[in-house]
C-alpha positions, 0 to 999 in steps of 0.5 A: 589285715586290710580294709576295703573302703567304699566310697559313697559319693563314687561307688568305688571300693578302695583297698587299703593294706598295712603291708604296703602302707607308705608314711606321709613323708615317703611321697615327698618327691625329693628330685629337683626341678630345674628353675624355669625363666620369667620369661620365654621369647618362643612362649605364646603365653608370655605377655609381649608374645601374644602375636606367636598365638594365632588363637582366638582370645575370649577373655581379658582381665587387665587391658595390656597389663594382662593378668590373666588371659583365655585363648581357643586351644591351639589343637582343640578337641572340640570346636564351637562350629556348625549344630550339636548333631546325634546320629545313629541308632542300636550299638551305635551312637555319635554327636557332632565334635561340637564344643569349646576347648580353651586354655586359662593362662593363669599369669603372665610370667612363665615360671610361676606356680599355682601354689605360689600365687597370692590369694588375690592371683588365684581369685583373678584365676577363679574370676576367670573361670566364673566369667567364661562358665557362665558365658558358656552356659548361655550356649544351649547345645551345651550340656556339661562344662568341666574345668581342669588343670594339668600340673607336671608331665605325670599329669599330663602337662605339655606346656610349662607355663602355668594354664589351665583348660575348660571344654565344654560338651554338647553331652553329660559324660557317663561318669558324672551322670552315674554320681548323680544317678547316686546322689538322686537314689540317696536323695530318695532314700534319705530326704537330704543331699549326699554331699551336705551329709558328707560335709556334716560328717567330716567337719564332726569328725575333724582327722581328714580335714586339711581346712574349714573356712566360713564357706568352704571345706576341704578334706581327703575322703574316707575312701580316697581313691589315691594318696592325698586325693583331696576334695573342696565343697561348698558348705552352701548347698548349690549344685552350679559353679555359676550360682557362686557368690562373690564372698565365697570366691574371695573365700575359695581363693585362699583355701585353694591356694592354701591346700595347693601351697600344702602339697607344695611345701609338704610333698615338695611340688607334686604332679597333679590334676584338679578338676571343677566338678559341676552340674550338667547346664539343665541341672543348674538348680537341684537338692540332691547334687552340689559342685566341688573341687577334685584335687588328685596328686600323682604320686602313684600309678595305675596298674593292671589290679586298678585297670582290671577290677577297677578298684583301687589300691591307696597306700596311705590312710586318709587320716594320715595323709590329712594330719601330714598336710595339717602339719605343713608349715607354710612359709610366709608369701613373699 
């Protein structure tokens, strides 16, 4: 019989059904890509090509020797020009498209992954990340900073060398304020933060964890929305990714690069999207809500049942799908 899971920190029921359950190893994606090159003379995100960018660069780590750079979007959707305006009033609201819209470009050599980089790679990437985030946040009209990465065209990629975005908006998207109009109600209910009793939960119960270092967890919930949706907590409780320390970057670096390299090897360099879930910038400091990362491998697609309902339908067990990336054996780093 099937099972209807509820996932507490989303509020989304999930439906997982035996008669359509998939094995770990049948999303191995076994269709090879073609080998990219080092270099592309017509990339603007190859060192020696940063000319062909008639973007703006806000941030440098490594003078000419560049290891990672962050460039305005060619084709933003926000621009950081003119006032955060509301307008309107009954059905009809707007704001002005004021914003930031900017591309990490993680590494100068264009055929690389991020599964692939070494840990101090992926702590350069972060560093990156940490800089402009908190340069962002000293913007007031700001209201909520999210940083993503598109990995493959089934995730929404359109360009081959490695990057990743940030937008920042001058609202608080609805999805993230209702997580936390969730978290506040279990907060009030329970005197303790929702993500910290999670956390507690799943390190006692050890078959969805992936890995548990000194600083973070990471783990695919009990109620996954789809296969392999993996989350990584802070098991500090801090509600901003501003307020992370130098320690627990170093740390996350090696567990991110650790369950990237999981899929990699085990599921054989998915499609995916992650996602740096944080805070809204005037809830920098709260007991009830705390930042993550949001890993979700496309390995499936979303169909009239999910659109219509707007449940879900995950054809394999948490508990599997964790034991399966466990199991990865990581070839050592070059």
């Amino acid at each position: 019989m099937s099972e209807i899971r509820q996932n507490v920190i989303t509020k989304d029921w999930v439906i997982f059904a035996p008669e359509r359950a998939k094995r770990p190893h049948e999303f191995v994606d076994t269709q090879p890509l073609p080998p990219l090159p080092v270099y592309r003379a017509n990339c603007p995100f190859c060192r020696g090509n940063e000319y062909l960018d008639n973007t703006t660069e806000t941030l440098r780590l490594g003078g000419d020797n560049w290891q990672v750079r962050v460039v305005h979007n060619k084709f933003p959707a926000l621009r950081p020009i003119g006032e955060r305006i509301r307008s309107g009033g009954g059905i009809y609201h707007s704001v002005t498209g004021f914003g930031y819209h900017e591309v990490i470009i993680e590494h100068p050599e264009h055929n690389r992954h991020f599964a692939l980089f070494s840990v101090s790679e992926v702590e350069n990437i972060l560093t990156a990340y940490l800089l402009r985030y908190r340069q962002i946040l000293a913007d007031h009209r700001i209201e909520t900073i999210v940083i993503f990465k598109n990995h493959g065209s089934k995730a929404g990629t359109s360009l081959e060398h490695p990057h990743s975005q940030l937008a920042g908006l001058p609202i608080v998207p609805f999805h993230l304020r209702m997580r936390i109009d969730v978290a506040i109600r279990y907060f009030d209910d329970n005197g303790q933060c929702l993500f910290c009793d999670t956390i507690a939960d799943e390190i006692e119960k050890e078959k969805r964890i992936i890995t548990l270092s000194h600083h973070f967890v990471a783990f695919i919930p009990y109620a996954a929305l789809s296969p392999f949706h993996i989350w990584i907590f802070p098991r500090r409780h801090f509600s901003c990714f501003s307020n992370i320390q130098p320690a627990e970057l170093t740390d996350l670096a090696l567990v991110l690069q650790e369950v990237l390299a999981r899929l990699y090897w085990g599921l054989g360099n998915p499609d995916y999207n992650f996602i740096l879930r944080s805070s809204p910038t005037g809830e920098r400091d709260t007991e009830y809500y705390h930042w993550y990362i949001s890993i979700v491998p496309r390995v499936n697609r979303t169909a009239g049942f999910e659109l219509g309902t707007g449940m879900y339908i995950n054809t394999s067990l948490p508990e599997d799908s964790a034991q399966f990336l466990r199991d990865v054996v990581i070839p050592p780093f070059p």
